[in-house]
Steps between C-alpha positions, in 0.01 A plus 500: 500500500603706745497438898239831559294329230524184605349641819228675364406199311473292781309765683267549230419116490430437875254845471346320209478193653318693793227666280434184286440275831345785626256556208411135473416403849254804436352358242470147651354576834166584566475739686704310837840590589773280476821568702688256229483764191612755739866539460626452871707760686838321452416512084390869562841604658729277306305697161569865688891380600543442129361789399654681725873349432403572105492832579789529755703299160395782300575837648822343615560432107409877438739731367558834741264335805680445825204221568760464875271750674139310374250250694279364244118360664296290231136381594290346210660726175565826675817622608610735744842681490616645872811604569788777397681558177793765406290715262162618408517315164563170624203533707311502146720266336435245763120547416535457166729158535261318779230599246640310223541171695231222386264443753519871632117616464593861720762678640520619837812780503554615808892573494632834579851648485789401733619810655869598492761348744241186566 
């Protein structure tokens, strides 16, 4: 298997494991809140860093995308893409590559084109 999906495995499996504790909890309580089925704010962040590094794995794997010139922001399945690359169709290709990353419910694209000389 390969290392990007490897990654997107793992991903996949910790957002699973998120909806299934999630769903059950829901079904369990009655009504009262319980800060325990909530996944804490360390889980939360350590689930958006992976994502987040899934993606950063894949556009650096893509063919024709200088991914150098990209910050990638994940927060709970959606993606956003800042930043600068060389040519208007990388700016699409990027898209399309953060898109196809398990775990990646939306895709944020803000990049624009790096202008000459910078």
């Amino acid at each position: 298997m390969s290392p990007i999906k490897k990654i997107a495995v793992a991903c996949a499996a910790v957002a699973a494991l998120g909806v299934v504790a999630g769903n059950a909890s829901a079904q369990t309580d009655s009504g009262a809140s319980d800060s325990s089925s909530q996944p804490s704010k360390k889980t939360i962040r350590a689930q958006n860093r992976q994502l987040a590094m899934a993606v950063r794995h894949a556009l650096t794997k893509t063919k024709h995308l200088s991914a150098s010139g990209i910050n990638i922001l994940a927060r709970g399945g959606v993606v956003t893409l800042d930043g600068t690359v060389p040519t208007d169709d990388q700016i699409q290709l990027a898209a399309d590559t953060a898109s196809q990353v398990t775990g990646v419910t939306n895709v944020k694209n803000n990049l624009i084109v790096r202008e000459e000389g910078h």
